[in-house]
C-alpha positions as a Markdown table, in Angstrom:
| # | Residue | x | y | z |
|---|---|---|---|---|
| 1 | Unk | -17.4 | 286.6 | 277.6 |
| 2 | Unk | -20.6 | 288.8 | 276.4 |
| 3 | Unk | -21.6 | 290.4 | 273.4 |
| 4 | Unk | -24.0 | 293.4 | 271.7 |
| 5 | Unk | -26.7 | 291.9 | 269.6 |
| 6 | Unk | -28.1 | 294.5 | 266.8 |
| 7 | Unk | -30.8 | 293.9 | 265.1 |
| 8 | Unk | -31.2 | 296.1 | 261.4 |
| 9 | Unk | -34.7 | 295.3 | 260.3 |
| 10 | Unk | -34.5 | 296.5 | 256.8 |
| 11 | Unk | -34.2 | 294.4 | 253.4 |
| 12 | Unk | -34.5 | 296.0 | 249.9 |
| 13 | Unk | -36.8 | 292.4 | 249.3 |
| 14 | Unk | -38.9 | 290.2 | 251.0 |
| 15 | Unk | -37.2 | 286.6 | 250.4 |
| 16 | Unk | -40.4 | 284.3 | 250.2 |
| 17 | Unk | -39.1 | 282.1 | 253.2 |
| 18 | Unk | -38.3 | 284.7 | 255.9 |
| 19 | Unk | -39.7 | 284.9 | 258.7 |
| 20 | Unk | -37.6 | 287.2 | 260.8 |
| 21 | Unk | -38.5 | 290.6 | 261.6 |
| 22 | Unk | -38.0 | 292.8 | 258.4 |
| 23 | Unk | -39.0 | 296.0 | 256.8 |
| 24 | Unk | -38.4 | 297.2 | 253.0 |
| 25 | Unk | -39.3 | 300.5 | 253.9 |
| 26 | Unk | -35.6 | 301.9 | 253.6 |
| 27 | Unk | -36.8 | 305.5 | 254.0 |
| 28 | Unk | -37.2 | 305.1 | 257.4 |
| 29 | Unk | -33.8 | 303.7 | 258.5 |
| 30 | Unk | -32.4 | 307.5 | 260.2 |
| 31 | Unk | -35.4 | 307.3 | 262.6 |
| 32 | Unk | -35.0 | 303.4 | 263.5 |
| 33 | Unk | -30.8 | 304.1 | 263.6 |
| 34 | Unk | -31.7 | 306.8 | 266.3 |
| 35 | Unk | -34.2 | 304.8 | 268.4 |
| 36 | Unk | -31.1 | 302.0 | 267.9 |
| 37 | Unk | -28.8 | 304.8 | 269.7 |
| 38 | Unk | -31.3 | 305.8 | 272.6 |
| 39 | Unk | -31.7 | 302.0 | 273.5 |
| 40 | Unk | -28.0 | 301.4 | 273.8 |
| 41 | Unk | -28.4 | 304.0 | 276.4 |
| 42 | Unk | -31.7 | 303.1 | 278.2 |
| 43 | Unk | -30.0 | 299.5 | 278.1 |
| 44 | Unk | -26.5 | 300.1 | 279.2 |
| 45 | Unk | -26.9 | 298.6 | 282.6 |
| 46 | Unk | -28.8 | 295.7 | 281.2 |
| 47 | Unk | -24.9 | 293.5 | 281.6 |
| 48 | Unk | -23.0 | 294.5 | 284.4 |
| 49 | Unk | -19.4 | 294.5 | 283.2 |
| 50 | Unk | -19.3 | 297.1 | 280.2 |
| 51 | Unk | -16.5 | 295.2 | 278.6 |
| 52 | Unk | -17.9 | 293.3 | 275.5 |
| 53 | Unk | -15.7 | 290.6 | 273.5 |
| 54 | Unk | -18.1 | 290.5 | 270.0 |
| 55 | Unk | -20.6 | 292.6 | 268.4 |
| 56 | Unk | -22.7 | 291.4 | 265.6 |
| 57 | Unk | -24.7 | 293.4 | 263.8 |
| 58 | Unk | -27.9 | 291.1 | 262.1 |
| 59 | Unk | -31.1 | 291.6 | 260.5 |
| 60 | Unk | -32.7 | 292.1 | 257.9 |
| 61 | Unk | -29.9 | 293.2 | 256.2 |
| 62 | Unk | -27.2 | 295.7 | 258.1 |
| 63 | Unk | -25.5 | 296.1 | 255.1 |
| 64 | Unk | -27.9 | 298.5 | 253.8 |
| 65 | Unk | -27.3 | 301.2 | 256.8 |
| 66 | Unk | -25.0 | 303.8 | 255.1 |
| 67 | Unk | -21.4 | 305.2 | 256.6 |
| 68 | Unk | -22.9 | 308.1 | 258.4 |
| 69 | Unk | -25.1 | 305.5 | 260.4 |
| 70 | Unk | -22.9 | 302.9 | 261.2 |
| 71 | Unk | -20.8 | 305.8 | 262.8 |
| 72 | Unk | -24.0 | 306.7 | 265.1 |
| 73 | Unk | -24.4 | 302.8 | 266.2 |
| 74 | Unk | -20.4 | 302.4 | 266.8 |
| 75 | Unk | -20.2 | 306.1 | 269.1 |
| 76 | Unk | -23.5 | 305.2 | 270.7 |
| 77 | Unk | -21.9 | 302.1 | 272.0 |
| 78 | Unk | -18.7 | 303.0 | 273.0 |
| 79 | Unk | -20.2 | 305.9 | 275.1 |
| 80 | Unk | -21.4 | 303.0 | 277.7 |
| 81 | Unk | -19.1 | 299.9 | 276.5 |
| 82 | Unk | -15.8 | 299.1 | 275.2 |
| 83 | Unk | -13.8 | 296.5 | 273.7 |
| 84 | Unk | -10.4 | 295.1 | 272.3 |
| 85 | Unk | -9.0 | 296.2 | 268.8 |
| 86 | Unk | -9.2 | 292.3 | 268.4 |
| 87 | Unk | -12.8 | 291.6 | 269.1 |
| 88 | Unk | -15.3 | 289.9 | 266.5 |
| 89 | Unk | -17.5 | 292.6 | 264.7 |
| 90 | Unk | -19.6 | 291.1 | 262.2 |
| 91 | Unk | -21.9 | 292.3 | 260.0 |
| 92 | Unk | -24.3 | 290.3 | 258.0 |
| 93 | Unk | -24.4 | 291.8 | 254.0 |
| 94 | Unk | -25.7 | 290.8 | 251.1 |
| 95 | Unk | -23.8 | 290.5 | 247.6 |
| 96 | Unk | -25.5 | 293.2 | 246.0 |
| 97 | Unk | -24.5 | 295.8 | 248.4 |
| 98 | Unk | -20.9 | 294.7 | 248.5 |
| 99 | Unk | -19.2 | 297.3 | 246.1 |
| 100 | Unk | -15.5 | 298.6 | 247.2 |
| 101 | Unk | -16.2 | 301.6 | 248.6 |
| 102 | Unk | -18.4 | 299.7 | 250.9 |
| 103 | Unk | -16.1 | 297.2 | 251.9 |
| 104 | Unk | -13.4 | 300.2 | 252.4 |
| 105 | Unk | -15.5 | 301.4 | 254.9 |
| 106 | Unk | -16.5 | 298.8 | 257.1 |
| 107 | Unk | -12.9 | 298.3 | 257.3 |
| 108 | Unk | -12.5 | 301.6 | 258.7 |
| 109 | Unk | -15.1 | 301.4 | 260.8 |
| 110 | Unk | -13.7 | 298.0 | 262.8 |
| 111 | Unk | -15.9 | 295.7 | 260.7 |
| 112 | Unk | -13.7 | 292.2 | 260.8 |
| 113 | Unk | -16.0 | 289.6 | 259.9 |
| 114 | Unk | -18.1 | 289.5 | 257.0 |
| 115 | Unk | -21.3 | 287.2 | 257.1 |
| 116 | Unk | -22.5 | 287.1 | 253.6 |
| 117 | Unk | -25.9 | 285.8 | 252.3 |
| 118 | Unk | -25.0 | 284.1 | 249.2 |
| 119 | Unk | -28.0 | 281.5 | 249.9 |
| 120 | Unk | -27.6 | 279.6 | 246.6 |
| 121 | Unk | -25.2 | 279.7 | 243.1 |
| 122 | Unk | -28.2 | 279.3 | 240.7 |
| 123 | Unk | -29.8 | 282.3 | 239.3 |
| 124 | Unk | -33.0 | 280.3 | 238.4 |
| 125 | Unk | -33.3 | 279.4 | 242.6 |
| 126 | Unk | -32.3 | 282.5 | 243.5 |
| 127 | Unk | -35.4 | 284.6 | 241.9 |
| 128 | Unk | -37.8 | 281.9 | 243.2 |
| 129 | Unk | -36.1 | 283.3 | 246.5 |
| 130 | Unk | -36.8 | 286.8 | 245.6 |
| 131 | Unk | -33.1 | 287.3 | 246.4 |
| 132 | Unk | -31.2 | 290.8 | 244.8 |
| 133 | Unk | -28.4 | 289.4 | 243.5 |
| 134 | Unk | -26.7 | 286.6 | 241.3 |
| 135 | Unk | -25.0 | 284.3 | 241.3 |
| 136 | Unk | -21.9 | 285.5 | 239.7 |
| 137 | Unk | -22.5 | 288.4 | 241.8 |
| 138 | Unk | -22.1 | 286.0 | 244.5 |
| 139 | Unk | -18.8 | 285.1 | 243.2 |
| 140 | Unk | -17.7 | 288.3 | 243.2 |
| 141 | Unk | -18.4 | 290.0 | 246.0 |
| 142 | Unk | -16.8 | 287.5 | 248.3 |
| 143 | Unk | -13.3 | 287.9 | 246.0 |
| 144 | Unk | -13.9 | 291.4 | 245.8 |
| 145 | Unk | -14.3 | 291.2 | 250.0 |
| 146 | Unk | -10.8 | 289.2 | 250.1 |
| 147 | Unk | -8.9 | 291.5 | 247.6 |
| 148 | Unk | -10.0 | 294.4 | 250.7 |
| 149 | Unk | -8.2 | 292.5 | 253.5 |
| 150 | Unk | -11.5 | 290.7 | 254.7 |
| 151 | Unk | -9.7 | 287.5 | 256.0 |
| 152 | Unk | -12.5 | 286.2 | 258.3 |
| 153 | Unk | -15.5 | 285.6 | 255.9 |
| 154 | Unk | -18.4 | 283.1 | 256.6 |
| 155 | Unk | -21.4 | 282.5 | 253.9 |
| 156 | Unk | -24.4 | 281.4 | 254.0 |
| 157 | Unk | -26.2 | 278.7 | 252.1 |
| 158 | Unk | -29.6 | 276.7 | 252.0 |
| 159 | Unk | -30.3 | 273.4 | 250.9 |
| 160 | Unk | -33.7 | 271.4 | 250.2 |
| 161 | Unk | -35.7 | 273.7 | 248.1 |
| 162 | Unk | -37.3 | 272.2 | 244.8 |
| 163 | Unk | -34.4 | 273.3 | 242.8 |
| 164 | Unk | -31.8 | 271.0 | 243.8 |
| 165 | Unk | -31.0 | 267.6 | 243.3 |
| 166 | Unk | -27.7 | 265.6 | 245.3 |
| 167 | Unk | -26.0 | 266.6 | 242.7 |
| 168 | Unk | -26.1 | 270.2 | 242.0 |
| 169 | Unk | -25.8 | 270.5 | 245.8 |
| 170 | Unk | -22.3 | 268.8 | 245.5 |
| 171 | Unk | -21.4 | 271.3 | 243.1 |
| 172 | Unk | -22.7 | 274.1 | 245.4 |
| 173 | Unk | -20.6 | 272.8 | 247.7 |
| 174 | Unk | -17.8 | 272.6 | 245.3 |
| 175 | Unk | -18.4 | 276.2 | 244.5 |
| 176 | Unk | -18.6 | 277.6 | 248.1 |
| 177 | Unk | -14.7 | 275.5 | 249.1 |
| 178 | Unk | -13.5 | 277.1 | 245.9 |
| 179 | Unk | -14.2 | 280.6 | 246.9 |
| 180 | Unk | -11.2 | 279.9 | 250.3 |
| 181 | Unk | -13.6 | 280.9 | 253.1 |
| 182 | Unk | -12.8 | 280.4 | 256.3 |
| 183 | Unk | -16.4 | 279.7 | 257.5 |
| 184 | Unk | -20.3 | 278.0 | 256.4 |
| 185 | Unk | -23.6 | 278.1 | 257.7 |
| 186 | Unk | -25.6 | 275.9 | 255.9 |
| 187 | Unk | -29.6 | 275.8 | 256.6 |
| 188 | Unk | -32.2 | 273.4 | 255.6 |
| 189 | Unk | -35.0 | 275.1 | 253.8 |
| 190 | Unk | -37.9 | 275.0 | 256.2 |
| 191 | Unk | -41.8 | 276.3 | 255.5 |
| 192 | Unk | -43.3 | 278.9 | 257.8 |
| 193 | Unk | -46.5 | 279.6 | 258.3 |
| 194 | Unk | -46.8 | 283.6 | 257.8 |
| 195 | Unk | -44.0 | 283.1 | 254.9 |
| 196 | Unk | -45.0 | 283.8 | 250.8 |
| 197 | Unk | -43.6 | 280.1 | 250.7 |
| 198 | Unk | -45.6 | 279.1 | 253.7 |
| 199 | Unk | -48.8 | 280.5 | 252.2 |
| 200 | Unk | -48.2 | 279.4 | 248.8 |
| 201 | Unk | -47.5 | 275.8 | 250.2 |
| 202 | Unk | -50.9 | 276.0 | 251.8 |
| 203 | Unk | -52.7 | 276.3 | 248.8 |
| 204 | Unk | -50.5 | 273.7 | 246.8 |
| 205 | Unk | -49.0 | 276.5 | 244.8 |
| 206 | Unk | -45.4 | 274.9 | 245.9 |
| 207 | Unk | -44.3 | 271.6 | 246.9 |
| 208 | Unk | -43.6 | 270.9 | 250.8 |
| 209 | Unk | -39.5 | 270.3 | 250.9 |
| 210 | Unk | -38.3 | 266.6 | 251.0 |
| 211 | Unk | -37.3 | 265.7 | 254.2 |
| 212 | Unk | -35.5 | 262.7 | 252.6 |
| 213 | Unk | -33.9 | 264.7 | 250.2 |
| 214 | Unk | -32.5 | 267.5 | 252.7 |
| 215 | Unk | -31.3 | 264.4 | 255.3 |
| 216 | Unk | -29.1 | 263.0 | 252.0 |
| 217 | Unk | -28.1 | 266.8 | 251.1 |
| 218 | Unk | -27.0 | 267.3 | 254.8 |
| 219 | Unk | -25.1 | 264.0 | 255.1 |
| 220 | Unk | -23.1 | 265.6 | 252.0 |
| 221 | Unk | -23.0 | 269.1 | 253.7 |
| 222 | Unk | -21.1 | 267.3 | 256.9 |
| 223 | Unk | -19.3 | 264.8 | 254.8 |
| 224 | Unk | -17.7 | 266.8 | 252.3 |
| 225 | Unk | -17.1 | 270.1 | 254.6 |
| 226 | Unk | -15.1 | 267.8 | 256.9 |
| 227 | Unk | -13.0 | 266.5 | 254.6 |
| 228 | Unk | -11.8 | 269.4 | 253.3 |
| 229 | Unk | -10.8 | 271.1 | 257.0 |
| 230 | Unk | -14.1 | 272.3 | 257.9 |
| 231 | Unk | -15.0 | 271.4 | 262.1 |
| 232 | Unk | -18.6 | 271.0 | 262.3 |
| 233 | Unk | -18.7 | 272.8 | 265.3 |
| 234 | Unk | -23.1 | 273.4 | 265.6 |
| 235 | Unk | -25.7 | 271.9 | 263.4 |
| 236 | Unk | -25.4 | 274.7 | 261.0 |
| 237 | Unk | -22.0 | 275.5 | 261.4 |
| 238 | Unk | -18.5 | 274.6 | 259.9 |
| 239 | Unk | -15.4 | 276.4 | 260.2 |
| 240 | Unk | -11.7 | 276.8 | 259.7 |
| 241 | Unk | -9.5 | 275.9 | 262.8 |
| 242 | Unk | -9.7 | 279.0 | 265.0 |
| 243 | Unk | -12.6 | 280.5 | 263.1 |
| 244 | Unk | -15.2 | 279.3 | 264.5 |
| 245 | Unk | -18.1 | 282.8 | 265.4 |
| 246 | Unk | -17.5 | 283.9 | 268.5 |
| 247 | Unk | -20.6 | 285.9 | 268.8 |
| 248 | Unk | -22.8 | 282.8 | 268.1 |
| 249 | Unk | -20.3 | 280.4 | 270.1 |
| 250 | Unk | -21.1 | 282.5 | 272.9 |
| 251 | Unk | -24.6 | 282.1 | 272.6 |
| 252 | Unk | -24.8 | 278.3 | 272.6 |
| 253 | Unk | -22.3 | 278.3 | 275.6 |
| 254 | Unk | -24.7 | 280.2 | 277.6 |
| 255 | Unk | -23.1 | 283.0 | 277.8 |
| 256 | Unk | -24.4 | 287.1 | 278.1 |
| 257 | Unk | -25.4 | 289.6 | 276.0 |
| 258 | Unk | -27.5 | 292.6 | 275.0 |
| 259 | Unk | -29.6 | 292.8 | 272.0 |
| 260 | Unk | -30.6 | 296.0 | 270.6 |
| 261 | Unk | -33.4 | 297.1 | 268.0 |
| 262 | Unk | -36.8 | 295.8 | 267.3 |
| 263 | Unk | -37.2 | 292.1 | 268.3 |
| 264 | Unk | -33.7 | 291.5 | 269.7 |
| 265 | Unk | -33.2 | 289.2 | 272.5 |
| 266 | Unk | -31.4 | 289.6 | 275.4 |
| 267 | Unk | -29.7 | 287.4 | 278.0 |
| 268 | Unk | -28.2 | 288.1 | 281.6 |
| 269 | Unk | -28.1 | 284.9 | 283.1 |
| 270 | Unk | -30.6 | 285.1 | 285.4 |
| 271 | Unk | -33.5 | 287.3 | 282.8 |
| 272 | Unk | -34.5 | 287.0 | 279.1 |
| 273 | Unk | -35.8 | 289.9 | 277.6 |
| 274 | Unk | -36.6 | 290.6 | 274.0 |
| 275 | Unk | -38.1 | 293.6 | 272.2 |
| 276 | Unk | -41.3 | 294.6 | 270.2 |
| 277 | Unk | -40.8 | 293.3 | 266.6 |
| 278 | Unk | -42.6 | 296.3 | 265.5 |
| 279 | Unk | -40.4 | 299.3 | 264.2 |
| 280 | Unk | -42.9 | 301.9 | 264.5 |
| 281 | Unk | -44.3 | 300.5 | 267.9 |
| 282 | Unk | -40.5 | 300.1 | 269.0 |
| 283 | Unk | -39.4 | 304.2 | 267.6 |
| 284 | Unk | -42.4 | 305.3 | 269.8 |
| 285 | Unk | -41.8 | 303.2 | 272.9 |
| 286 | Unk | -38.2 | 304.7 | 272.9 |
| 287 | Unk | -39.3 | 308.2 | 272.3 |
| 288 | Unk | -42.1 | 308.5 | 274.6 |
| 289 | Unk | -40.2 | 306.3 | 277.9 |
| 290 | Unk | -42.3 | 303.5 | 277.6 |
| 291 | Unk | -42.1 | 300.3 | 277.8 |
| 292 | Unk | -40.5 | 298.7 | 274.8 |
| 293 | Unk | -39.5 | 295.2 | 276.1 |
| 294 | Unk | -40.8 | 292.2 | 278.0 |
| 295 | Unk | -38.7 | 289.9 | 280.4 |
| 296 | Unk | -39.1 | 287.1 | 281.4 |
| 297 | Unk | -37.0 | 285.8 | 284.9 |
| 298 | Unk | -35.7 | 282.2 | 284.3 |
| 299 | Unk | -36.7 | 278.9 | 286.5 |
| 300 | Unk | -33.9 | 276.4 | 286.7 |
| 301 | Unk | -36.2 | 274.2 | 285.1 |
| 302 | Unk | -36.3 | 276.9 | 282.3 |
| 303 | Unk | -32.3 | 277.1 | 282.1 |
| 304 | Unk | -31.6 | 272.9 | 282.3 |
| 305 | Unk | -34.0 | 272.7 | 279.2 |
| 306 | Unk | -31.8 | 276.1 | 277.1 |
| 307 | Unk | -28.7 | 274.4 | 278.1 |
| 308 | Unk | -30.0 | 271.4 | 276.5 |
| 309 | Unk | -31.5 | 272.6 | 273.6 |
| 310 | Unk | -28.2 | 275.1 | 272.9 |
| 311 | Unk | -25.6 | 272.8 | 273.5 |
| 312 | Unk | -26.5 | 269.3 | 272.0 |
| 313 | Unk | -26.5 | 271.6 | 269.1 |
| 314 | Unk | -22.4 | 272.1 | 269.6 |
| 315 | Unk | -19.4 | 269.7 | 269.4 |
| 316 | Unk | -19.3 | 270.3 | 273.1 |
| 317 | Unk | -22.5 | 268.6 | 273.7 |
| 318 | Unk | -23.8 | 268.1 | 277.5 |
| 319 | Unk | -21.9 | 267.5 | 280.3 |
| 320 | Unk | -23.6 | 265.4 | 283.0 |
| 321 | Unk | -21.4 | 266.7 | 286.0 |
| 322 | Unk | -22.1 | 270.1 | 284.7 |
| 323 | Unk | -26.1 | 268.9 | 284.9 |
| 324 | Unk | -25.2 | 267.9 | 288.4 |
| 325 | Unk | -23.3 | 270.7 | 289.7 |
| 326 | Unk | -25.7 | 273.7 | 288.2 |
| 327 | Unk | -29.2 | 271.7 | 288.1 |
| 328 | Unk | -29.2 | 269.1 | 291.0 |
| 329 | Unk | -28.8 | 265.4 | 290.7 |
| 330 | Unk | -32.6 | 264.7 | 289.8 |
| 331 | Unk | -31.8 | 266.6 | 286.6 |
| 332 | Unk | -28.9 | 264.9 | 286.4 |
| 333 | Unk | -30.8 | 261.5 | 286.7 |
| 334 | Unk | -33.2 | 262.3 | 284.4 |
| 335 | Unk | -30.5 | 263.3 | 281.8 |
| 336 | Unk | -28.6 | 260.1 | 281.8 |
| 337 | Unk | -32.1 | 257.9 | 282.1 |
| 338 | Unk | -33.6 | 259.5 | 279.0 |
| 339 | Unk | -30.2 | 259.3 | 277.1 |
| 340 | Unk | -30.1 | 255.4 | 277.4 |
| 341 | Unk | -33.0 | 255.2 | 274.6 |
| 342 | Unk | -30.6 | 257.2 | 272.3 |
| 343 | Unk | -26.8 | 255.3 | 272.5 |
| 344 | Unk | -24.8 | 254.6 | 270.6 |
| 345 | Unk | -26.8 | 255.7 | 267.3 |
| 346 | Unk | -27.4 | 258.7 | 268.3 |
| 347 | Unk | -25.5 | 259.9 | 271.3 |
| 348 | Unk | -22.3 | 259.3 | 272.6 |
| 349 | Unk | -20.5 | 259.6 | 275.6 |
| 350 | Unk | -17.1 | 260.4 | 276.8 |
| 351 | Unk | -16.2 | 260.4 | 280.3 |
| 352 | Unk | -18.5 | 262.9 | 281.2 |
| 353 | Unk | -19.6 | 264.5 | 278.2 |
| 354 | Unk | -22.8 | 263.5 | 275.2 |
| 355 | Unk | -22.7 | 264.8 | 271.8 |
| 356 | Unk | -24.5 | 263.9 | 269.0 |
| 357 | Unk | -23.3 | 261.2 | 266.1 |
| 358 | Unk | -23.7 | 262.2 | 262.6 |
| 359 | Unk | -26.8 | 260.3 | 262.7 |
| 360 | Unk | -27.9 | 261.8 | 266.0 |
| 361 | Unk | -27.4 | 265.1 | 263.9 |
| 362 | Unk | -30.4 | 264.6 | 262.1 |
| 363 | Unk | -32.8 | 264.3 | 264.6 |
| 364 | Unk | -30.9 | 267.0 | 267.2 |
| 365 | Unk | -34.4 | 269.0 | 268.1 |
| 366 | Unk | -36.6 | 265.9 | 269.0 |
| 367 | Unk | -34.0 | 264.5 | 271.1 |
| 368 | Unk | -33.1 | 267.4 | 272.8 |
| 369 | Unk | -37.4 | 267.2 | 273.7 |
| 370 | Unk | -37.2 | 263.9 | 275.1 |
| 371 | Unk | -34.0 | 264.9 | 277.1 |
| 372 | Unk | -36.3 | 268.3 | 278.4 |
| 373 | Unk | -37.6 | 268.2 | 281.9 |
């Protein structure tokens, strides 16, 4: 299993707590779409086997590339790769861009899986967010997305900002199983540094989010998702039996994959590579042969601590004779030694296997750190 990782870099606005790699300047999308195209090329050797099971176009905000440039990305890629009629293509939009006519043509174009950025039903939360839609739009993009033929739609929604109480995110939740989706990722609002939130935290202009507050609003998330046929199949991630992302599944099981665009990673199994998160610096680099990349070659100390970070993430967990087998038995050791400190509140173990409990879920990051070599 591998995949084609595209990174869009364009929003139409800045949402005060993002901190991926973004632009608003929309008039330059042509030039980055045909640096995009080059570097499929340039990268085409980058995975060995040229047959690819997802694609998944993220961002920014793909959904703001046009018809005419989606057709460049999609003949630029299957010059050098190709793939089943059935494989995941997802593309992450936002309500506002979602009219018919778009939706039409993503269809056409192989588009299978919507990955929509509702982020919250409050109109009040979602200016403080400098979001571009409503919340009814919200509402009606995703019908609007089902009446199409979309049947394999995930949304996205945060939790723990200064709008919300345990009750209003019940009813978000409420909301989000009425609209029939087969998928949720749900994200605890965090503060970072080179953010609008991040700075305006700084200087006391906004409160710091209540850790308290988002532990009793994730509880909810898992409790209520769950018992209305939602798997929680990664931290962030609930879905439908047999809908769970393939894309990002195949991420967390270690598995290859090429990112394209400014600041994509990439992953070969044996190399980590990931681009200049600069679109101008990135459009030259293509243009002029240079180098637009740097790479990294992994240590098996540096792949034991991935697997553990990925996977204790997942319903799969870790599995010690995997530890054994791929790593050596002082990993191994290690593993199962650090793990004592953490059972049964927070880990558990079958046969071979450790996941987290729901409690463990809380904490996943620092105890994936004291797990790390």
């Amino acid at each position: 299993m591998q995949g084609i990782y595209l990174h869009i870099p364009f929003c139409r606005k800045a949402c005060v707590y993002c901190d991926f790699h973004f632009s608003t300047q929309l008039k330059t999308k042509g030039v980055l779409v045909d640096a995009i195209c080059k570097e499929i090329e340039l990268q085409k050797d980058f995975l060995k086997e040229k047959h690819i099971d997802s694609i998944y176009f993220g961002g920014g905000t793909p959904s703001v590339l046009d018809k005419t440039e989606l057709v460049r990305i999609f003949k630029a890629l299957a010059k050098d790769f190709t793939w089943n009629k059935n494989a995941e293509i997802t593309l992450e939009c936002n309500p506002d861009d979602l009219t018919k006519e778009k939706l039409l043509e993503l269809k056409e174009l192989g588009v299978n899986r919507l990955s929509i950025g509702l982020q919250s039903f409050d109109d009040a939360e979602l200016k403080w967010m400098n979001r571009a839609h409503t919340a009814a739009e919200s509402e009606t993009c995703v019908k609007l997305a089902q009446e199409t033929g979309f049947n394999n739609i995930s949304i996205d929604l945060i939790y723990g900002s200064k709008f919300q109480t345990v009750e209003s995110w019940k009813k978000s939740l409420e909301k989000a199983l009425s609209l029939g989706v087969q998928h949720i990722s749900s994200y605890n609002l965090t503060v970072e540094e080179k953010t609008e939130l991040g700075h305006a935290v700084s200087k006391g202009k906004e409160i710091a989010v209540d850790d308290e507050k988002s532990s009793q609003q994730f509880i909810m998330l898992m409790e209520t998702l769950q018992k209305n046929g939602f798997e929680h199949y990664e931290i962030s991630n609930f879905a439908k039996k047999g809908f769970e992302a393939v894309h990002n599944t195949n991420y967390w099981k270690g598995a290859k994959y090429l990112g394209i665009g400014p600041s994509a990673h990439s992953f070969n199994g044996v190399s980590r590579q990931w681009n200049i998160s600069n679109n101008a610096i990135y459009v030259n680099a293509i243009n002029s042969g240079t180098e637009f990349f740097e790479t990294e070659t992994l240590s098996k100390l540096n792949r034991y601590n991935e697997y553990v970070l990925t996977r204790l993430r997942t319903k799969w967990g870790c599995d010690l004779n995997y530890i054994r087998s791929e790593f050596g038995n002082k990993f191994a050791e290690h593993f199962t030694e650090t793990s004592e400190a953490f059972m049964p509140t927070d880990l558990q173990r079958t046969d071979s296997n450790y996941s987290l409990t729901k409690m463990g879920k809380l904490m996943a990051d620092k105890i994936a750190m004291e797990l790390f070599m």
